[in-house]
Residue, then its C-alpha position, 0 to 999 in steps of 0.5 A: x244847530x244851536x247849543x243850549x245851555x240853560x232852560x231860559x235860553x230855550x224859553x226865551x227862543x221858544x217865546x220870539x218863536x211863538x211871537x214871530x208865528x202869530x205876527x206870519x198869521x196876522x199877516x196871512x190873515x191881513x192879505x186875505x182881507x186886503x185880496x178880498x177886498x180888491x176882488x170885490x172892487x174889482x169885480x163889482x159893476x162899477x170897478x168893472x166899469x172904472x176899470x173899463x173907462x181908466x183903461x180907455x183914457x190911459x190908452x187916449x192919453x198916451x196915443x196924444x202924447x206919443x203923436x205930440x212927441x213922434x209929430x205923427x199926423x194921421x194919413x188923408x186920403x186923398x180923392x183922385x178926380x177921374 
């Protein structure tokens, strides 16, 4: 705990404290604003659909890139003449 030992000590805390506390809120308030904005895009028609089309070409992209480095060749069936 800590020891004043004059009243301008103690405003000079309570002041930075007071100062620190609105700063906190102002960034509550801000990551509110910023979650409800990502929500928002998000759950939108098109984020929906952006998100959808994003996730496909990602997977796209990175099945190519894994067959260009593996060398893996997908399979042929092959037709047995009877």
């Amino acid at each position: 705990m800590k020891r004043y030992t004059t009243f301008e000590e103690i405003d000079r805390d309570l002041k930075y404290l007071r100062l620190k506390s609105q700063i906190d809120f102002e960034e509550v308030k801000l990551g509110i604003t910023k979650s409800k904005e990502t929500i928002s895009d998000t759950f939108s028609p098109i984020g929906i659909v952006a998100n959808t089309v994003g996730a496909i070409l990602k997977k796209a992209f990175v099945l190519k890139a894994v067959d260009k480095l593996l060398g893996i060749k997908p399979v042929k069936k092959k037709e047995y003449e009877d």
